[in-house]
C-alpha positions in Angstrom: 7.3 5.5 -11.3 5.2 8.6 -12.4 5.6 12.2 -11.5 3.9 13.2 -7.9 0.5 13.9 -7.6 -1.4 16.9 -5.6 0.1 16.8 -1.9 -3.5 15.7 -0.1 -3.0 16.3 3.8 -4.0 13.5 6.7 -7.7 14.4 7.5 -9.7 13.3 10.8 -12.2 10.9 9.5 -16.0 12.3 10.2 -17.6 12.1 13.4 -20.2 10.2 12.0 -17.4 6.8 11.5 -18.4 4.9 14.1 -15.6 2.2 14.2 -18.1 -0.1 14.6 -16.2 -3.6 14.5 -12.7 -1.8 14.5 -10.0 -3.0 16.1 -6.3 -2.6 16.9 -3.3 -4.5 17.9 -0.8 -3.2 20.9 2.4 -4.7 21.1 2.1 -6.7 17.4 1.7 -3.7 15.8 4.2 -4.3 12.7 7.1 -1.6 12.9 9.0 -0.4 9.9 11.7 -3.2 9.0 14.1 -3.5 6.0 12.8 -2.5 2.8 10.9 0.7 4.1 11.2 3.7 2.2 10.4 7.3 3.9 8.3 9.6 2.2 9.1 12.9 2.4 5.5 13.9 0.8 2.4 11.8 1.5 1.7 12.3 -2.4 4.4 10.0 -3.6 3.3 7.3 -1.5 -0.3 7.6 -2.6 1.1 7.2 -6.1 3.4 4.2 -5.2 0.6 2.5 -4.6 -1.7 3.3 -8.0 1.4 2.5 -9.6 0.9 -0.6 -8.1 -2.6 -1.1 -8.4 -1.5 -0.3 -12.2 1.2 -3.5 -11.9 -1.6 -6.5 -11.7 -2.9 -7.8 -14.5 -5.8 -9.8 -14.2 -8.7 -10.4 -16.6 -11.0 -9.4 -14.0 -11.5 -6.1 -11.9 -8.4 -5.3 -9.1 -9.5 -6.2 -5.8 -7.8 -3.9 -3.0 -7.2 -4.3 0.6 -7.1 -1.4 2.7 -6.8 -3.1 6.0 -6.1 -1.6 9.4 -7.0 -0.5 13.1 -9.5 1.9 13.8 -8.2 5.2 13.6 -5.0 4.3 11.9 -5.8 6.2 8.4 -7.3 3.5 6.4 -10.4 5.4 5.3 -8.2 8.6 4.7 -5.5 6.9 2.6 -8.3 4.6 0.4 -10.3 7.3 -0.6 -7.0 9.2 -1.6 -6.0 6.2 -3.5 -9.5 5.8 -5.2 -9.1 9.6 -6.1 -5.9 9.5 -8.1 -7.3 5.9 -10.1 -10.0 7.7 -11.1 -7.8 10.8 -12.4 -5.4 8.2 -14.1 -8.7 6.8 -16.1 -9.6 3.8 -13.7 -13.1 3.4 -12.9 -13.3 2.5 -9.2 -15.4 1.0 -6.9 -14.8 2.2 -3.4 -16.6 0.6 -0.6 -16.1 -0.2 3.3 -16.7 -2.9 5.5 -18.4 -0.8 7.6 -21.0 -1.4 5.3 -21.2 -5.5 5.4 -21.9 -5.5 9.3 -23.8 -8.0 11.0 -27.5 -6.2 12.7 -26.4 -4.6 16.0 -28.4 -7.4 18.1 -26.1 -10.2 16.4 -22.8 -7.8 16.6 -23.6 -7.0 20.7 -24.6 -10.4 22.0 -21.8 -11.1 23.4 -22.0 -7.6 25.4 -21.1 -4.4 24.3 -17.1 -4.5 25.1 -16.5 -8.0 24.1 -13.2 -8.1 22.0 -14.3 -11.5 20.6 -17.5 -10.4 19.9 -16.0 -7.7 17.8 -13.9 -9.9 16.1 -16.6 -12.8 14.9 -19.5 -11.2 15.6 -19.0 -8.0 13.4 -18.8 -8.5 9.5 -21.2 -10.4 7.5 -18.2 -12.0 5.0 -20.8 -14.3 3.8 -22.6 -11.8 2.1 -19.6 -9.6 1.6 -17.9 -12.2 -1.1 -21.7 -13.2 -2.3 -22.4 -9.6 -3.5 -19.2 -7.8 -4.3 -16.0 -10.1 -4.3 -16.9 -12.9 -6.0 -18.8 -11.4 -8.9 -15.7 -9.2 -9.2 -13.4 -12.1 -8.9 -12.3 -14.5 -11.0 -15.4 -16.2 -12.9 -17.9 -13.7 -11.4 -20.1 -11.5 -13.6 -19.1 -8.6 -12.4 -22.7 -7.8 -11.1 -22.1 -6.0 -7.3 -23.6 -4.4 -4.7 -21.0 -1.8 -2.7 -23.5 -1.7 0.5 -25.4 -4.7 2.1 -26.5 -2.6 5.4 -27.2 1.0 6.9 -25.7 1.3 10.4 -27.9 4.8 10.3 -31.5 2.5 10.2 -30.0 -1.0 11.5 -31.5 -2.5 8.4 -30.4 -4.7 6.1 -29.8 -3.6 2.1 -30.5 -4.8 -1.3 -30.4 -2.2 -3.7 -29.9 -2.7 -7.9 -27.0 -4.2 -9.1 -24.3 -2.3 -11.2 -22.1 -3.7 -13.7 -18.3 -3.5 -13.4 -15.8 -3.2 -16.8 -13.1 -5.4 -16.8 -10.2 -2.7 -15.6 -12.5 -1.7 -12.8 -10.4 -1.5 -9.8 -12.2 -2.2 -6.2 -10.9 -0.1 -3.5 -12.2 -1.4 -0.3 -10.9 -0.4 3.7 -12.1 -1.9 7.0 -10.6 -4.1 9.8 -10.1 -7.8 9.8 -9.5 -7.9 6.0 -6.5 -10.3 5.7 -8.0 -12.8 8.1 -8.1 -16.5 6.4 -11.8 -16.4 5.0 -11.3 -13.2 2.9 -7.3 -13.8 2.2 -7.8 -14.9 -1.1 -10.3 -12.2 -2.4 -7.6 -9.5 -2.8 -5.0 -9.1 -5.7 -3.7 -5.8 -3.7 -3.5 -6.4 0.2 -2.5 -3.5 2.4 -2.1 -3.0 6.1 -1.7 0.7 7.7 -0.3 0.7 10.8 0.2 3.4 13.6 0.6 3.0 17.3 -2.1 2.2 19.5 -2.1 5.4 22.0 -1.5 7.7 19.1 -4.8 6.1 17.3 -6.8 6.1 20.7 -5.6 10.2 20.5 -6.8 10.3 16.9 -10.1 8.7 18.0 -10.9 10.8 20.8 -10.2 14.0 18.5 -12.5 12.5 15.6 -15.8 11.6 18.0 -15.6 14.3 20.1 -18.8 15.8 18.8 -20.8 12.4 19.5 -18.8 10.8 22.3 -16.8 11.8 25.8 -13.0 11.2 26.1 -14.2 8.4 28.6 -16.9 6.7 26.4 -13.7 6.8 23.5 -11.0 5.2 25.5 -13.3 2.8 26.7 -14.5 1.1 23.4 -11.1 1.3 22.4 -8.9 -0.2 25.3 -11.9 -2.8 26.0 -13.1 -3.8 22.5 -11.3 -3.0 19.8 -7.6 -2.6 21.1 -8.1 -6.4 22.4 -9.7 -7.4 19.1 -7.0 -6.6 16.9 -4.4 -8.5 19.3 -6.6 -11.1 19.0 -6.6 -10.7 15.0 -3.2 -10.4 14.8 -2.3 -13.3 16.9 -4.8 -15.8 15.0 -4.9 -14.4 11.2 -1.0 -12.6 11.4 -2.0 -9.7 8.8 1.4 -8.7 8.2 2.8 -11.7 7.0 0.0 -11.8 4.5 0.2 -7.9 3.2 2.1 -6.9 0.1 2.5 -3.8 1.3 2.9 -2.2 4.9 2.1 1.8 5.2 3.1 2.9 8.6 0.9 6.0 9.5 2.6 7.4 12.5 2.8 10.4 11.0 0.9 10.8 8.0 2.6 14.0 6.2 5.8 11.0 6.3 4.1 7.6 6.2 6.6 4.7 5.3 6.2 2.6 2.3 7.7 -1.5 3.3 6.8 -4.2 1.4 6.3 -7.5 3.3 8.6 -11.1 3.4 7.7 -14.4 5.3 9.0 -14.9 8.9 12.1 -16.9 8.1 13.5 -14.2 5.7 12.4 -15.2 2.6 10.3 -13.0 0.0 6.8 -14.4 0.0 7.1 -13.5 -3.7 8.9 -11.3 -6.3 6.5 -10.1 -8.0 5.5 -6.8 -9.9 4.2 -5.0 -6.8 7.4 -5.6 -5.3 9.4 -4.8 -8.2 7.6 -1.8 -8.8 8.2 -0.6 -4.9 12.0 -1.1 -5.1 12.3 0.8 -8.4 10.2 3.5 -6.0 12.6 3.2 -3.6 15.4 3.8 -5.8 14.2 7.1 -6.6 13.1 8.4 -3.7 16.8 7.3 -2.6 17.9 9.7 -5.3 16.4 12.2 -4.1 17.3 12.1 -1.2 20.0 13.9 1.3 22.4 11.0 1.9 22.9 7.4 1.4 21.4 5.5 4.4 18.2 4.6 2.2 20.4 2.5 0.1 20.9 -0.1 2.9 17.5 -0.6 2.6 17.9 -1.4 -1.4 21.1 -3.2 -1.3 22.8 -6.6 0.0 26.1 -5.7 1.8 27.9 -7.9 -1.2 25.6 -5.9 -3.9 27.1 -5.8 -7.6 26.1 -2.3 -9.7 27.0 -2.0 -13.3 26.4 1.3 -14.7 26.6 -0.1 -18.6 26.7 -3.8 -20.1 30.7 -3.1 -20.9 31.5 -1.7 -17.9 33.3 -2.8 -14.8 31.1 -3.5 -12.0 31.2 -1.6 -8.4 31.1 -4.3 -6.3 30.0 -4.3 -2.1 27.9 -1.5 -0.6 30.3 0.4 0.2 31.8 1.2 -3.1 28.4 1.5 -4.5 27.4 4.2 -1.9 30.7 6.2 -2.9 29.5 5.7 -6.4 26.0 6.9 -5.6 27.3 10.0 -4.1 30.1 10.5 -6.9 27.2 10.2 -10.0 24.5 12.6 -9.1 24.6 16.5 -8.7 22.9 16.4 -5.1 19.5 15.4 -3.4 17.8 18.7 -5.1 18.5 17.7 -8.6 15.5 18.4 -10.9 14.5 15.3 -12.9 11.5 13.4 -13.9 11.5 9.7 -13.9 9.3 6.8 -15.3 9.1 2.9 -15.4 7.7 0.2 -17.2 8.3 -3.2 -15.7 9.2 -5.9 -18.9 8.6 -9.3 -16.7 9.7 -10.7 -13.4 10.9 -13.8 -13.8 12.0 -15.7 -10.2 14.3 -13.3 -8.5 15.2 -11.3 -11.5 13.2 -8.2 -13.1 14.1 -6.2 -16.0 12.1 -3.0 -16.2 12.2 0.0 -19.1 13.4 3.4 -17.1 13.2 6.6 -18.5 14.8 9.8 -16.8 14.9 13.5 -18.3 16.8 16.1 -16.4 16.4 19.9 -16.1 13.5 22.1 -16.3 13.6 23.1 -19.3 15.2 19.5 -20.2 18.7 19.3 -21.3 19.4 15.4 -20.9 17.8 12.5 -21.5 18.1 8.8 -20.8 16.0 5.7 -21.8 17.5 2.5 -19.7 17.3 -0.8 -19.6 17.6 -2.0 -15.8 18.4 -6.0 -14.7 17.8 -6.7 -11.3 18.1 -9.7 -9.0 16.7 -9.9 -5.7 18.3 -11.6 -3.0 15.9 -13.9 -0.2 15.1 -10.4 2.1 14.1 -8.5 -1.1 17.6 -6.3 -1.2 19.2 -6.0 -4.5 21.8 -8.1 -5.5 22.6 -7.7 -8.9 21.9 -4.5 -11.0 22.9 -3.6 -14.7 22.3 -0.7 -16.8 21.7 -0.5 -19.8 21.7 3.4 -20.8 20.9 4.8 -24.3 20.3 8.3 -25.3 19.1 9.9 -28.0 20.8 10.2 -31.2 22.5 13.4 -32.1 21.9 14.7 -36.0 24.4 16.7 -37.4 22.7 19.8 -38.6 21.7 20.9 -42.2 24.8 22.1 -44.4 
C-alpha cells in the first residue's frame, strides 16, 4: 500500500455530460456487504485502486472498467484515477463511452424515453472493441482510436491512430460496461454505486444550466432509471466487478471487493489480495475494532512471528489488535509488495516505519489464507528489523 495522495474533492460533472445512454438501477443497486472498507479520505481509495491497477501483469496495456449509473461519480472518480497513474509514471489512455454512441436517429428510434432503447440502442460496442479494446488486448497492435463519434455534430469519427507502449494503462467510464459482450475486454472491472434519488439530485444540480428540474427527472425516472434495472437484471454487473466503490458520499466512498452469489470468491487474486492488505491498514488506523470483522473469519488464526504461539478466534485477536498498537492516530508509513497468490494463500513483502522523524522500522513477511467469503483465515508474520552495529571503539 503506498502513502496517500492529494485529497481531490467529489466534483459535479459539467453541464455539458449529457448522460446520453446512462442508466441506473433502483432497488438492485449493490449495497456495501462484507469485505467493505470505509475511507475516511477519498485519497486513499483513489490510490487503492492504482495500487491495483499496478497488481496486473499482463504483456499488453491494462484495460479498466469504470462502470456505473449516470450521475453516480464514474467520470469524477476515472479521471482522478487516470491523474494519479500518470503521476506514478503510467501513461494512460482515458476515454468514455460516451464517445462510441450509436447516431441519435439509431439511439431514439425506439422513442425518446424508451429504457430498452437506451439499453441496446446506445453504444456502438462493435466499433468500440474494433478500434480501442482489441488492439489494446491481447494480440492487438496497440494501434487505437479513444473517440469514434462527436455527440456535439452527430457525426461519426475517424481520426489518426496512436500507438500505445506496453504498460499503457486504459482508463475507460460509461454505463453498461460489464454486460456479456464487453465482459471479457477488461483486466480491471469496477462498478460505482450510489442510490438512485441521491443521483437523480446529483443530476438535476449538474444540468441545471441546460435542462429544467422536470426535463431532469423525467429522462431519468423514464429512461435511464428503468435501463439500468434492466441491465442489472439481464448482465448482473456486480457479480462480475472486482471491485465495488459505493459513492453515497463521496468524501467517504466504500472500497468492497466482489464474490459469487453462493459465497464463494470468484477469485483470489492480486487485486483482492492487494485490497485486504488495504483493509488491514486502514483498520490500523482506525478508532476501534469493528473493521476487523470485515477482515477476519470468526475462527481466524494470527501469529505475530513464525515461533510464536498463535491468537486464535476473533475475539482474542481483536484484544490483541487493541493491546499491540499505540492508538488510531499513530504516525506510520506503510508499503507492500505482493510475492504470489497461489489458491487461497498470498504471501506479500510489508514494510512499516514509525514516527516522524522515524524511530522504528520493520520489514515483514506476511502469509495469508483466505477463506470461501474472502475473510482471513490464517495469518503469520514474519518480522525482521534492522540490524543494530555496535559503535566504533
Amino acid at each position: 500500500m503506498t502513502s496517500a495522495i492529494r485529497d481531490v474533492p467529489e466534483r459535479p460533472v459539467p453541464a455539458t455530460k449529457t448522460g446520453e445512454g446512462d442508466g441506473m438501477d433502483g432497488s438492485q443497486t449493490p449495497g456495501p456487504a462484507q469485505g467493505q472498507s470505509n475511507y475516511p479520505r477519498r485519497d486513499q481509495l483513489i490510490g487503492l485502486l492504482a495500487d491495483a491497477v499496478g497488481s496486473v501483469t499482463v504483456a499488453h496495456p491494462t484495460r479498466v472498467a469504470v462502470d456505473g449509473p449516470p450521475a453516480a461519480g464514474k467520470t469524477t472518480l476515472a479521471d482522478e484515477l487516470a491523474a494519479v497513474l500518470r503521476a506514478r509514471g503510467r501513461y494512460v489512455i482515458r476515454a468514455t463511452v460516451d464517445d462510441f454512441l450509436f447516431p441519435r436517429e439509431r439511439r431514439y428510434r425506439r422513442g425518446e424515453f424508451s429504457a430498452q432503447g437506451c439499453y441496446v440502442d446506445t453504444h456502438d460496442h462493435g466499433t468500440l472493441k474494433r478500434v480501442l479494446l482489441d488492439p489494446l488486448g491481447p494480440g492487438g497492435d496497440r494501434r487505437f482510436r479513444r473517440t469514434a463519434y462527436d455527440h456535439a455534430t452527430d457525426a461519426v469519427l475517424s481520426p489518426p491512430l496512436t500507438t500505445a507502449p506496453a504498460d499503457a494503462v486504459l482508463v475507460f467510464d460509461g454505463v453498461f460496461l460489464l454486460r456479456p459482450e464487453l465482459l471479457d475486454r477488461w483486466e480491471l472491472r469496477v462498478l460505482v454505486s450510489a442510490a438512485p434519488d441521491r443521483t437523480v439530485e446529483r443530476a438535476v444540480v449538474r444540468e441545471s444550466p441546460v435542462s429544467s428540474r422536470a426535463d431532469v427527472e423525467r429522462r431519468w425516472r423514464e429512461r435511464y432509471l428503468p435501463a439500468q434495472r434492466l441491465y442489472f437484471a439481464t448482465a448482473r454487473p456486480a457479480e462480475h466487478a472486482h471491485v465495488v466503490v459505493h459513492n453515497d458520499d463521496p468524501r467517504q466512498p466504500i472500497w468492497e471487493t466482489r464474490t459469487h452469489p453462493d459465497g464463494r470468491l470468484a477469485t483470489m487474486d492480486r487485486n483482492r489480495v492487494a485490497a485486504w492488505i488495504a483493509a488491514y491498514e486502514q483498520a490500523w488506523r482506525t478508532p476501534g475494532t469493528a473493521a476487523l470483522g470485515t477482515m477476519f473469519t470468526s475462527d481466524a488464526s494470527y501469529r505475530q512471528g513464525p515461533y510464536r504461539d498463535p491468537v486464535v478466534g476473533l475475539p482474542a485477536i481483536t484484544r490483541m489488535w487493541d493491546s499491540e498498537r499505540d492508538g488510531p492516530d499513530e504516525v506510520f508509513e506503510m508499503t507492500s509488495e505482493i510475492v504470489a497468490v497461489d489458491g487461497d494463500t498470498a504471501v506479500a513483502r510489508v514494510q512499516v516505519r514509525y514516527g516522524d522523524p522515524v524511530h522504528q522500522e520493520w520489514r515483514d513477511l506476511w502469509i495469508m489464507r483466505f477463506a470461501e467469503d474472502g475473510k482471513c483465515l490464517s495469518f503469520e508474520e514474519w518480522p525482521f528489523a534492522p540490524e543494530k552495529r555496535a559503535a566504533a571503539g
